[in-house]
OpenMM code with the backbone's topology and positions (N, CA, C; nanometers):
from openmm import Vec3, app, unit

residues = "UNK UNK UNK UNK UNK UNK UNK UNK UNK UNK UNK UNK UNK UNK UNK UNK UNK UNK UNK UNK UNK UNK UNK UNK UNK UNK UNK UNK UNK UNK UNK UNK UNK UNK UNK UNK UNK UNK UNK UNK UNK UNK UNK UNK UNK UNK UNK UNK UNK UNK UNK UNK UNK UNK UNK UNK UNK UNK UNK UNK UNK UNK UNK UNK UNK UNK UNK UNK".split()
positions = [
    Vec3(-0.5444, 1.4216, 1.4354),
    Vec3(-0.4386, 1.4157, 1.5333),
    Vec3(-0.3137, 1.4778, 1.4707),
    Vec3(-0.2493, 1.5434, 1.5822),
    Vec3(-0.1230, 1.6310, 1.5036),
    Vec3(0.0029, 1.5517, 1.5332),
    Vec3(0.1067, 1.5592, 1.4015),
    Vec3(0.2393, 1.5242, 1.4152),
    Vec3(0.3530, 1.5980, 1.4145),
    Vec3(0.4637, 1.5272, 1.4496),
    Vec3(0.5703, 1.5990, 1.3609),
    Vec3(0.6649, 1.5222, 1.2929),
    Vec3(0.6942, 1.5138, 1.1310),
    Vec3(0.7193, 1.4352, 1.0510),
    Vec3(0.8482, 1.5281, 1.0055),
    Vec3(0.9789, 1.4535, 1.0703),
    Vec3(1.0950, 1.4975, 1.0388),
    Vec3(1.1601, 1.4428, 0.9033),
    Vec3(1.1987, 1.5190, 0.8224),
    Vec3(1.1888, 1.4413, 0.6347),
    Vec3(1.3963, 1.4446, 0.6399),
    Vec3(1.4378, 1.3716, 0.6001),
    Vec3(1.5590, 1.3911, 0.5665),
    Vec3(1.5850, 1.4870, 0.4625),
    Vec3(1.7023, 1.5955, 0.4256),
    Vec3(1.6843, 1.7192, 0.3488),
    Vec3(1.6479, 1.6715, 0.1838),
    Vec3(1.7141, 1.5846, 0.1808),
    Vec3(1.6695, 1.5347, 0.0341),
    Vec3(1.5683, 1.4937, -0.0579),
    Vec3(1.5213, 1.4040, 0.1043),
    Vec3(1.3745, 1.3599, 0.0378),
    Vec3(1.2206, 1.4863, 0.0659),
    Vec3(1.2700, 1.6129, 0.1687),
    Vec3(1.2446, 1.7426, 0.1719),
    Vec3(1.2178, 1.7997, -0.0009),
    Vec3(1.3377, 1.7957, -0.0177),
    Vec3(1.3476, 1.8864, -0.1445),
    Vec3(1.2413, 1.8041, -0.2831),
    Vec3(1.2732, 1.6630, -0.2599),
    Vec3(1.1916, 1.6227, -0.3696),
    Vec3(1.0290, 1.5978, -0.3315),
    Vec3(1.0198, 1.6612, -0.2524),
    Vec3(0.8539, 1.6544, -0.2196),
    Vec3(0.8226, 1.7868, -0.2216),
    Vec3(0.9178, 1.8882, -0.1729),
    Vec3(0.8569, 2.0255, -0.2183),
    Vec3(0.8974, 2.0393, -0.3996),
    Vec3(0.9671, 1.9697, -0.4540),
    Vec3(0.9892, 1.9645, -0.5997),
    Vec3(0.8075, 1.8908, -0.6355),
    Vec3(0.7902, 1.7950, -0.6232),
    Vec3(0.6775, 1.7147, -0.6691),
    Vec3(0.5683, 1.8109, -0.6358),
    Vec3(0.5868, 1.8706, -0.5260),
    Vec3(0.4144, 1.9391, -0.4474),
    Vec3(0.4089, 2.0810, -0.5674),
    Vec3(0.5104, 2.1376, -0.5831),
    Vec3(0.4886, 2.2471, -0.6668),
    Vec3(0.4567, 2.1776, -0.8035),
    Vec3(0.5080, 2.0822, -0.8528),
    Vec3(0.4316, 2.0259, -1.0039),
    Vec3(0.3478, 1.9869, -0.9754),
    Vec3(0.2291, 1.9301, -0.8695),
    Vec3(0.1261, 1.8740, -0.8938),
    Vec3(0.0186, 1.9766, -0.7787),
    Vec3(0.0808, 2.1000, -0.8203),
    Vec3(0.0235, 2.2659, -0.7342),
    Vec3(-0.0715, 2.1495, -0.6122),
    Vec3(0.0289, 2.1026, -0.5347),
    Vec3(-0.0511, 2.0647, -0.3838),
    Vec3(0.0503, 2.1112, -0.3142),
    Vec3(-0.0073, 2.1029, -0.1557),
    Vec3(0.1153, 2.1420, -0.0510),
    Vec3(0.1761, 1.9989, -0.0234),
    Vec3(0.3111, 2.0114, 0.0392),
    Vec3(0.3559, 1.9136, 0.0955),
    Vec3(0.2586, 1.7620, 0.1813),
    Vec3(0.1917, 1.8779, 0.2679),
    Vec3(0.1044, 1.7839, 0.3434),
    Vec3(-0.0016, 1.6997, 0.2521),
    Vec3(-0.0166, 1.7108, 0.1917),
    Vec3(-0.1226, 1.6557, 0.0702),
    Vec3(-0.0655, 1.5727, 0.0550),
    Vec3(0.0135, 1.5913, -0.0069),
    Vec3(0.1124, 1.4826, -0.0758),
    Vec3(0.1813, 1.3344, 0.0327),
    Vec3(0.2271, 1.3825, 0.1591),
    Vec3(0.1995, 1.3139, 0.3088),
    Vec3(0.0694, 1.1820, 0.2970),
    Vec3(-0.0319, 1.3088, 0.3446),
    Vec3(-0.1241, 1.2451, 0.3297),
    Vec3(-0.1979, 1.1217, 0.1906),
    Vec3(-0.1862, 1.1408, 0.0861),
    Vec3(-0.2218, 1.1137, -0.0352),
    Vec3(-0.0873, 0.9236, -0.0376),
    Vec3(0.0306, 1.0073, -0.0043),
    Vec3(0.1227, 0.8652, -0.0105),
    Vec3(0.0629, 0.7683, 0.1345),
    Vec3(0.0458, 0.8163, 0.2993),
    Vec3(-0.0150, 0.7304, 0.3792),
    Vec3(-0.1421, 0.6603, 0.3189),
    Vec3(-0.2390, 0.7152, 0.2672),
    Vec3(-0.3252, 0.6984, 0.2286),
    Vec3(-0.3656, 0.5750, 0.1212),
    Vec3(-0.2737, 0.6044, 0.0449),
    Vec3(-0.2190, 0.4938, -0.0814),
    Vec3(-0.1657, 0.3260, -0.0264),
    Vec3(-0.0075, 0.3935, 0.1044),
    Vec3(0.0094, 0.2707, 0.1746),
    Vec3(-0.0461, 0.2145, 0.2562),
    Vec3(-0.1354, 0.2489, 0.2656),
    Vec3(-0.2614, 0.1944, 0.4229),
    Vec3(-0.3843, 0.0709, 0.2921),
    Vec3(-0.3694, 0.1620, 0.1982),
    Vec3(-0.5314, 0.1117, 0.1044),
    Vec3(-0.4501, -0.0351, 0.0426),
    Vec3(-0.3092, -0.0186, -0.0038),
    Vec3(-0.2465, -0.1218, -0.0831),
    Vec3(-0.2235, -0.2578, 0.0866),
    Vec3(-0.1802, -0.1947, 0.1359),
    Vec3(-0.1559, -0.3173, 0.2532),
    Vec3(-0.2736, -0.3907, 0.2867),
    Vec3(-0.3975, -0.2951, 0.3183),
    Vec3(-0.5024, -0.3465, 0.3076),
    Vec3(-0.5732, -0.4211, 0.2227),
    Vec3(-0.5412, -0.4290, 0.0762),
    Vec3(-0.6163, -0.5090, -0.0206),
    Vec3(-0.5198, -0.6059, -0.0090),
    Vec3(-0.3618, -0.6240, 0.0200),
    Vec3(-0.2506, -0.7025, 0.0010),
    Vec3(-0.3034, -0.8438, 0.1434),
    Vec3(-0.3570, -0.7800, 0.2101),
    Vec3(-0.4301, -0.8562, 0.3429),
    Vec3(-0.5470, -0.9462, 0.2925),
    Vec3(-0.6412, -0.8732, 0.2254),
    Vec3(-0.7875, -0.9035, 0.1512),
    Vec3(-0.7204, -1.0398, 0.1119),
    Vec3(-0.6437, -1.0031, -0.0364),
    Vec3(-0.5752, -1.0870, -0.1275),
    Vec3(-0.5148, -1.2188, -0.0635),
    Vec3(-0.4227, -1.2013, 0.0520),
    Vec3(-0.3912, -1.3142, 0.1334),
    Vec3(-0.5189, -1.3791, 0.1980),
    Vec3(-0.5749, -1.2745, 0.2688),
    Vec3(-0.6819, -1.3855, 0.3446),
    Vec3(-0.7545, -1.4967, 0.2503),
    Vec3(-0.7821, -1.4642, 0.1525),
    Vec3(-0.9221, -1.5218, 0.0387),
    Vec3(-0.8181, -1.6353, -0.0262),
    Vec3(-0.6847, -1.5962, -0.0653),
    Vec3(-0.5962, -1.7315, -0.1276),
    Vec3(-0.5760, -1.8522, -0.0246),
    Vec3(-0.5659, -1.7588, 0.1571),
    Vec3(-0.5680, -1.8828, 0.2624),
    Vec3(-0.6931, -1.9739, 0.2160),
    Vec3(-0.7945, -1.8923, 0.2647),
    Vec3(-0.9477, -1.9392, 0.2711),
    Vec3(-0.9571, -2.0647, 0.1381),
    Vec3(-0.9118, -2.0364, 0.0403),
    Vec3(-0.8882, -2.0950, -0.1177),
    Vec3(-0.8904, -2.2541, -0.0765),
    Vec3(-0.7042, -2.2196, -0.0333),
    Vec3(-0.6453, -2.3112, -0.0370),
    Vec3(-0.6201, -2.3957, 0.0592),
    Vec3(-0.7281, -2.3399, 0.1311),
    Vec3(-0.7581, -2.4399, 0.2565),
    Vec3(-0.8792, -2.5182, 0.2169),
    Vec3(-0.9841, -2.4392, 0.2136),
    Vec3(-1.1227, -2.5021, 0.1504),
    Vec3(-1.1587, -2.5961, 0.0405),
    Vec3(-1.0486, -2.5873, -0.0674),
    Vec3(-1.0811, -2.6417, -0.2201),
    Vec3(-0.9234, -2.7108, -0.2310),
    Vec3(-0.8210, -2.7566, -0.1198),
    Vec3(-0.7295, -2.8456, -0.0944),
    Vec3(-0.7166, -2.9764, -0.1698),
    Vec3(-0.7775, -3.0211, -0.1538),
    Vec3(-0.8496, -3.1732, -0.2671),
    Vec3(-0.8390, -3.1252, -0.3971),
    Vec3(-0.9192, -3.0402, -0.4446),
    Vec3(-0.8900, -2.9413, -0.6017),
    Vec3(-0.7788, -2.9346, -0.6294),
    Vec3(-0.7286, -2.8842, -0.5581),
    Vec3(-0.5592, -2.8121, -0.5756),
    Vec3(-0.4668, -2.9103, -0.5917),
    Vec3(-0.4852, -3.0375, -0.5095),
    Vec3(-0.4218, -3.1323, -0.5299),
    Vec3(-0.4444, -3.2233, -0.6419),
    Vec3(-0.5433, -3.2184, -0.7226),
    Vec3(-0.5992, -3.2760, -0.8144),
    Vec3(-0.5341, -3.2358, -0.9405),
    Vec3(-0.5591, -3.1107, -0.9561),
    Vec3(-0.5126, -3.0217, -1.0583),
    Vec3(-0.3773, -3.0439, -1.0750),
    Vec3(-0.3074, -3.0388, -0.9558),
    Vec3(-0.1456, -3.0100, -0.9591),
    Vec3(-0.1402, -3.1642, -1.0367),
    Vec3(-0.1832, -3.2517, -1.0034),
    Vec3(-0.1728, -3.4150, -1.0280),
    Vec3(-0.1770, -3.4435, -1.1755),
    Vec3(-0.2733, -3.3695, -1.2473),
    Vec3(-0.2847, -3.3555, -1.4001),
    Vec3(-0.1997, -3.2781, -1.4507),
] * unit.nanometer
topology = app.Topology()
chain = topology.addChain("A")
for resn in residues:
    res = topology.addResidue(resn, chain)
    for name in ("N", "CA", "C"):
        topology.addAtom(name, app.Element.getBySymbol(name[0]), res)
């Protein structure tokens, strides 16, 4: 699907600065940072769900432990 991703001039310049040191195009680099924040939110979700699940399930534990 196509966009159009308006960059403020600054943060422009330091992505065509970064894309020429790491010889990618701009869009790479776009892509590569969505890509990164989609995968981290997603494990950051994982990570929450399984500490709910935890500390709902093994509650008694938790309270035990904290007690000692």
């Amino acid at each position: 699907m196509a966009m159009t991703l308006r960059l403020p001039e600054d943060l422009d310049a330091q992505l065509s600065h970064l894309a020429e040191e790491w010889h990618v195009s701009k869009h790479s680099l776009v892509l590569q940072a969505a890509e990164l924040l989609v995968s981290r939110e997603t494990r950051r979700a994982e990570i929450s769900a399984g500490l709910d699940r935890i500390l709902t399930t093994d509650a008694s534990l938790m309270k035990r432990l904290a007690d000692v």
